[in-house]
C-alpha positions in Angstrom: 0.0 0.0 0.0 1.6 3.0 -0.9 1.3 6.7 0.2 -1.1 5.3 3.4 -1.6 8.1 6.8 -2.3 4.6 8.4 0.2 3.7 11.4 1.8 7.5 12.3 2.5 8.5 8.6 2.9 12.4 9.0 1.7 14.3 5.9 4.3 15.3 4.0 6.9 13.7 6.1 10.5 13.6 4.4 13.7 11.3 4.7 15.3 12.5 7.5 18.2 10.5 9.6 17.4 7.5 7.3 17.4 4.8 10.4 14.6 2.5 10.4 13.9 0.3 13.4 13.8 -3.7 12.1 11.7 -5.9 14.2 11.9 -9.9 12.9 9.8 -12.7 14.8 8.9 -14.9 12.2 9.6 -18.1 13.9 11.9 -18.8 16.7 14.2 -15.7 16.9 13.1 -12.3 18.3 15.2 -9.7 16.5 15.9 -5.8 16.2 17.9 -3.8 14.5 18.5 -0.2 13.8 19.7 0.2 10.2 20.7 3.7 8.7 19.7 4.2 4.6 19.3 0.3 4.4 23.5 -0.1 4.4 24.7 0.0 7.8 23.7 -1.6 10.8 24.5 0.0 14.0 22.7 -2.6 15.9 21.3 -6.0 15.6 20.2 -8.2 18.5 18.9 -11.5 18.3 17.3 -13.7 20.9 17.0 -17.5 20.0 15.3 -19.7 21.1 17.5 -22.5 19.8 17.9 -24.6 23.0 14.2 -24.2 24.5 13.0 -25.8 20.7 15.9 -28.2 20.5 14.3 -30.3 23.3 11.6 -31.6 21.4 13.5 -31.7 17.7 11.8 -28.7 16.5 10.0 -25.5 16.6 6.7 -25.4 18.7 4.7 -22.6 17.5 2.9 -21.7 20.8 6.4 -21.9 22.6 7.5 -19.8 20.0 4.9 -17.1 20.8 5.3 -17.1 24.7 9.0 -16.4 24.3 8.4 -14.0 21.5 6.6 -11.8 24.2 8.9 -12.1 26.8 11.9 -10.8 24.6 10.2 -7.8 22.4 10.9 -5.8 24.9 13.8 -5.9 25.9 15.3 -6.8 22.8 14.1 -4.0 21.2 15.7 -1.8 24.2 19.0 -3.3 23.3 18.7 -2.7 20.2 18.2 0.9 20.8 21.3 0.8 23.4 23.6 -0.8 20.9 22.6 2.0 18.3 24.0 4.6 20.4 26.8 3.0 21.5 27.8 2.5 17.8 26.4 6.1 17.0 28.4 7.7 19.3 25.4 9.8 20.6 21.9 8.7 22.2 19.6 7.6 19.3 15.9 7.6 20.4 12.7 6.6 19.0 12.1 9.7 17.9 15.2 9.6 15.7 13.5 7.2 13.9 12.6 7.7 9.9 10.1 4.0 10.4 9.5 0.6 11.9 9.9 -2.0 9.9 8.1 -5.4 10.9 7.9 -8.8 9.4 4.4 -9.4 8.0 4.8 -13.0 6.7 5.5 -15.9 5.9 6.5 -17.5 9.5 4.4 -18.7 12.8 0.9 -17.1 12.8 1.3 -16.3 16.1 4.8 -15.5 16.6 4.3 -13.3 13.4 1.5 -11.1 15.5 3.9 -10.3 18.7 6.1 -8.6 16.4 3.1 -6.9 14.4 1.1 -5.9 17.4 4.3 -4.4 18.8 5.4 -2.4 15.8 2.2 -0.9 15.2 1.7 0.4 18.9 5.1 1.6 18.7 4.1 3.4 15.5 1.1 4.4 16.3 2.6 6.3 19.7 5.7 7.6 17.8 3.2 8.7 14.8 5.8 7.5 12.8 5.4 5.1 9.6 4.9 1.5 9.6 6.7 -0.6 6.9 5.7 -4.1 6.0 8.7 -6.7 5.2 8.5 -10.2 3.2 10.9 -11.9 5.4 12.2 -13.9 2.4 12.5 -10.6 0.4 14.5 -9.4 4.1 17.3 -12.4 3.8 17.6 -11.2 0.2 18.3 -7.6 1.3 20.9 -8.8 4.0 23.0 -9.6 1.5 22.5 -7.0 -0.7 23.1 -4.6 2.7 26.4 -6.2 3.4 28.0 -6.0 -0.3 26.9 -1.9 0.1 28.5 -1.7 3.8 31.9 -3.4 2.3 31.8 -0.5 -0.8 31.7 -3.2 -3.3 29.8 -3.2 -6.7 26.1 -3.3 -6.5 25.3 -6.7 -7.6 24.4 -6.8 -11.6 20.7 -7.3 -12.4 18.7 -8.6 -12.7 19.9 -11.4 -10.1 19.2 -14.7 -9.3 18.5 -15.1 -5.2 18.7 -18.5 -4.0 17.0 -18.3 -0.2 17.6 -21.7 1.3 16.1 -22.2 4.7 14.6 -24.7 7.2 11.3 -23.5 6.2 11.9 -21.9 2.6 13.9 -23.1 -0.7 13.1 -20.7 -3.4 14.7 -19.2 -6.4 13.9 -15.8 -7.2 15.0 -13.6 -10.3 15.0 -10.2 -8.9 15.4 -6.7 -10.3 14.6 -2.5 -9.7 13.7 0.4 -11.5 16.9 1.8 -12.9 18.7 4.6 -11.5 17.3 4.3 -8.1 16.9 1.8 -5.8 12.8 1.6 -5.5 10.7 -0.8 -6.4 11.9 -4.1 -6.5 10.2 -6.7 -8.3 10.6 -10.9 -7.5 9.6 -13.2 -10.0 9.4 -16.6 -8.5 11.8 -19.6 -10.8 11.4 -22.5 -8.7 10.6 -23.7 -4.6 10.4 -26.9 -3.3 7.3 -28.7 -3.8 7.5 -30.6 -0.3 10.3 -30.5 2.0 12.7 -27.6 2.6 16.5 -28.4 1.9 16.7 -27.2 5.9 13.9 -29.1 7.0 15.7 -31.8 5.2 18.7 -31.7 7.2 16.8 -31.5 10.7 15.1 -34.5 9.8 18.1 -36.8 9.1 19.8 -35.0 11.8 17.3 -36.4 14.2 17.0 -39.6 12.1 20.2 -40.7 13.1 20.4 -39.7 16.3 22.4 -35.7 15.9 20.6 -32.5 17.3 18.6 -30.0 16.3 18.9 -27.5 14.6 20.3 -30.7 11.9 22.3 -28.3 9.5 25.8 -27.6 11.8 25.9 -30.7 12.8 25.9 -32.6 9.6 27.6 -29.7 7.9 30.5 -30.8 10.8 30.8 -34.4 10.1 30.2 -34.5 7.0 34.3 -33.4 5.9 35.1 -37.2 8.0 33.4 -39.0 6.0 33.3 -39.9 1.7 30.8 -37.9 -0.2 30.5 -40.8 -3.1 29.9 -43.8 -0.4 25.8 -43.9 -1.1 24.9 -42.6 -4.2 21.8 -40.9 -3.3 20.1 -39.3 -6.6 17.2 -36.7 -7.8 14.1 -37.7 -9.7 12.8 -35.0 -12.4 9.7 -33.3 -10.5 6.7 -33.5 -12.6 4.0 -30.9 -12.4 0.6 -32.2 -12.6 -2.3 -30.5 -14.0 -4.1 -28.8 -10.7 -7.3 -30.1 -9.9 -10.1 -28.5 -8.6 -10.7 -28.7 -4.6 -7.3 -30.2 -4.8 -4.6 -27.3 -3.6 -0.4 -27.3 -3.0 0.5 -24.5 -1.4 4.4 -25.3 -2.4 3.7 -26.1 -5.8 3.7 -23.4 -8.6 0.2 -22.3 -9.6 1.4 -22.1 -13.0 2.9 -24.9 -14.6 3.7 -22.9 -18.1 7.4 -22.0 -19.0 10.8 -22.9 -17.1 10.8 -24.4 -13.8 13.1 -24.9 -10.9 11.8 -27.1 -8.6 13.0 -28.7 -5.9 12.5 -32.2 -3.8 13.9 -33.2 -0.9 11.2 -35.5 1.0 12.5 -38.2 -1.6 16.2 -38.0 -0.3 15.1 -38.3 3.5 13.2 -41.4 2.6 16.4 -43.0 1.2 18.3 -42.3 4.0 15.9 -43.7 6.5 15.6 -46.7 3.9 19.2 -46.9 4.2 19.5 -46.9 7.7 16.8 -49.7 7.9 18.9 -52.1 5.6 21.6 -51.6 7.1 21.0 -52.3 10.5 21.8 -48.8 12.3 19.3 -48.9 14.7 21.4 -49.3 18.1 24.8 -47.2 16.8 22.0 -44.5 16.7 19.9 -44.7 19.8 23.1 -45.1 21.4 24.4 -41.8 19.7 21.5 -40.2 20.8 21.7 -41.1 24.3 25.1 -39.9 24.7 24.4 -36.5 23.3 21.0 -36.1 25.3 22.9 -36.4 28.6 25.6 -33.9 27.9 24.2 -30.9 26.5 27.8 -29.5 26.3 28.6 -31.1 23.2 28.5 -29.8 20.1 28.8 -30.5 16.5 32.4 -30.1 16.1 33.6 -31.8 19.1 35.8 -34.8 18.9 34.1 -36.7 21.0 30.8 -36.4 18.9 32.9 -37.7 15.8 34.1 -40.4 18.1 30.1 -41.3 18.6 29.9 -41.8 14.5 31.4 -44.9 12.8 32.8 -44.3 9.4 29.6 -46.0 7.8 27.8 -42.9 9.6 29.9 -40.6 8.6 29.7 -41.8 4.8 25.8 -41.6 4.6 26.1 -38.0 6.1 28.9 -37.0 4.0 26.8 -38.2 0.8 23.8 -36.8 1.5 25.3 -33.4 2.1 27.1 -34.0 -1.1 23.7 -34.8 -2.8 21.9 -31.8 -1.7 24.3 -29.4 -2.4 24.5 -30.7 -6.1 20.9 -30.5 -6.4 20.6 -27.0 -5.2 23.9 -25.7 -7.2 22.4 -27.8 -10.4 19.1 -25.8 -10.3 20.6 -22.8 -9.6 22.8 -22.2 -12.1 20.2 -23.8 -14.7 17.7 -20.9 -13.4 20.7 -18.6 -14.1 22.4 -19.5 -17.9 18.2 -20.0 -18.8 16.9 -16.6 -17.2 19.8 -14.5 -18.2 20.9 -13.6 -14.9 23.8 -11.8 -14.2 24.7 -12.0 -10.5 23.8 -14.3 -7.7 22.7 -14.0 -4.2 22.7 -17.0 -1.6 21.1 -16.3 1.5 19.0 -17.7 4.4 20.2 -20.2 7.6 21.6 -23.0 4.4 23.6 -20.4 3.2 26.0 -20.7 6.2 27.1 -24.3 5.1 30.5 -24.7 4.2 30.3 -27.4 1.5 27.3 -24.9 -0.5 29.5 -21.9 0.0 32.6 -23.5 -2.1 30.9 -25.7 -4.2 28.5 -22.4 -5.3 31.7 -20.1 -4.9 33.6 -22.6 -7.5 31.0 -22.7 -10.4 30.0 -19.4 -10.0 34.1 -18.7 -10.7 33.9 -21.1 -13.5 31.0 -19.4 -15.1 32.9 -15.6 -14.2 29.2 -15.1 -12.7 29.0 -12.7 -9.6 28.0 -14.5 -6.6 27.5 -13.2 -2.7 26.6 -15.0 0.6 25.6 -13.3 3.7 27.8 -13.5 7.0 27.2 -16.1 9.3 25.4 -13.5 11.4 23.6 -12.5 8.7 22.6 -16.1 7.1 19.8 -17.1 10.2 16.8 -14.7 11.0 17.7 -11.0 12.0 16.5 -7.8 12.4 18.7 -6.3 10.1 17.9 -7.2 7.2 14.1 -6.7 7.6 15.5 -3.2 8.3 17.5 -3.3 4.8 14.5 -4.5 3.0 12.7 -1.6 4.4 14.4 1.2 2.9 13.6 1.1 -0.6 9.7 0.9 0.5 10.7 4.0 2.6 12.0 5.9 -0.3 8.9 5.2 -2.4 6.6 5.8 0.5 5.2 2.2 1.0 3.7 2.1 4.0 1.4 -0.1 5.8 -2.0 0.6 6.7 -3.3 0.1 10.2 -5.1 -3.5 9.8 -1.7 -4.9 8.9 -2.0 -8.5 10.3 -0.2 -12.0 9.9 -0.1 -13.6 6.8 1.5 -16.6 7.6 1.6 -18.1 4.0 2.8 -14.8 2.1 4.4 -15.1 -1.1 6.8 -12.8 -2.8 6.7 -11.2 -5.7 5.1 -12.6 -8.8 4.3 -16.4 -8.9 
């Protein structure tokens, strides 16, 4: 909605310090951020919730929620605290250009502590209220970082790979020229059932490793041979939609090039493996180990010491497998769409094996290709902030019924 008085918009009001106020609780981190002219971040605090959700193998929504409220608050005063500190003079809420708040997609009911926070904030600063795609925000943190290190904006349009627990989506992106306003997303390919992230938790906990499954698989898998079990990917066929009959991953239209992904098929085959192969007690024993010492982590030795080297091959090959399949489609989306840069982002994008195997074609190719910072890869504040500031610039505010829309796509379809 553009040019809305909803939420505090002052008529007339201009671009003044340029800081907007990020607020991110999408799932299970509460975040804020204060970002100045969508480059630099001169805070960004995160609260997770990693080792409440890790108990039970995986986010619980209502958890989620009861946490979320008990760290707004005082995440977003840190936030604020942190912003002076790095200004080098007190920055207030009324220094503050907007809020920026993540509508969607995420938890329905984590999404609405953030919302209902941001727009009473808004509404008592009578300041303006921006609405942020979270998957357009881990696009934008990218795009923030590559500004704040004075590099070359990335060439467009580009091709954004967000990889996530929840999300695995290609987007070709692009803006107006000569300014940075209104970006437009164009969706390539998603995954029609799992998530490569929600992959990797669930073979994490399959064989007996903790949650969240990404660093710890991403640790062994360097111990063990990538080419032991030769997992593979089936072409996805799209089938005609049928009435009453509804996909929420799967593209509504099934005309032109597609980049699909799969990864329920790859998490069958490793359970399958694990079945024929008699794993059973190696991983409840595993599993008992690590459940009574909640000091170890991923790269310790004694967790490789828990892992036999048949372990450690089926972890190293399925790593190896889903890595391929995402750098396959990927750089198919890119030579077909005519992109000229890439951007990786979301909490995949942290994993060392996709970083240099993406690093190394993209080199090959002479294709431009960024990654966020670890910090930057998982949820955060600040790049909800980022994402904010071209909808500042063209005035693209929220009205005041902004709710959660926990299913909210990006761009067009």
């Amino acid at each position: 909605m553009r040019e809305s008085p909803q939420c505090g918009e002052t008529s007339g009001q201009a671009i003044g310090t340029g800081l907007i106020l990020g607020i991110e609780s999408s799932c299970d981190e509460t975040a804020a951020a204060v970002v100045r002219a969508g480059s630099e971040a001169l805070s960004n605090v995160v609260a997770s919730q990693m080792s409440l959700h890790s108990n039970y193998g995986g986010v619980v929504p209502e958890l989620a929620s009861r946490e979320h409220l008990r760290n707004i608050v005082p995440v977003v005063r840190e936030a604020m605290s942190r912003a002076s500190a790095a200004a080098g003079h007190p920055v207030t809420f009324s220094d503050l250009d907007a809020v920026a708040v993540t509508a969607g997609p995420g938890l329905a009911g984590a999404l609405l502590v953030g919302i209902t926070y941001a727009k009473a904030l808004t509404f008592g600063l009578d300041k303006p209220l921006i609405s942020v795609n979270h998957l357009e925000g881990h696009i934008h943190a990218v795009l923030m970082e590559t500004r704040q290190l004075n590099e070359l904006p990335m060439e467009l349009p580009l091709l954004a790979l967000v990889v996530s627990g929840g999300h695995t989506h290609l987007y070709l992106a692009t803006h107006e020229q000569g300014g940075e306003t209104n970006w437009t997303y164009r969706n390539v390919g998603r995954t029609v059932d799992d998530a490569a992230g929600e992959a990797y938790d669930k073979v994490a906990k399959l064989l007996g490793l903790g949650y969240p499954g990404g660093p710890w698989i991403d640790a062994l898998a360097p111990h063990g041979n990538p080419r032991a079990v030769p997992f593979t990917f089936g072409e996805i066929k799209h089938r005609v939609p049928r009435e009453g009959v509804t996909n929420k991953k799967a593209p509504t239209n099934t005309e032109g090039p597609h980049f699909d992904f799969s990864f329920s098929g790859i998490k069958t085959a490793v359970l399958r493996y694990v079945e024929t192969h008699n794993m059973r007690d190696s991983i409840e024993a595993r599993r008992a180990v690590l459940a009574a010492d909640p000091t170890l982590t991923p790269k310790s030795e004694a967790v490789i010491k828990l892992c036999d080297q048949q372990t450690l091959d089926l972890i190293a090959s399925f790593q190896y497998a889903v890595v391929g399949n995402l750098q396959r489609q990927t750089f198919a989306a890119a030579e077909a769409l005519g992109a000229r840069s890439i951007v990786v982002s979301g909490g995949v994008a942290a994993n060392s094996e996709l970083r240099r195997r993406l690093q190394a074609e993209a080199d090959r190719r002479n294709l431009p290709i960024a990654f966020p910072s670890l910090a930057l890869s998982t949820d955060n504040a600040a790049m909800i902030a980022a994402a904010a500031w071209p909808k500042l610039l063209a005035r693209d505010f929220a009205s005041e019924d902004l709710g959660a829309t926990p299913q909210l796509l990006l761009g067009q379809q």
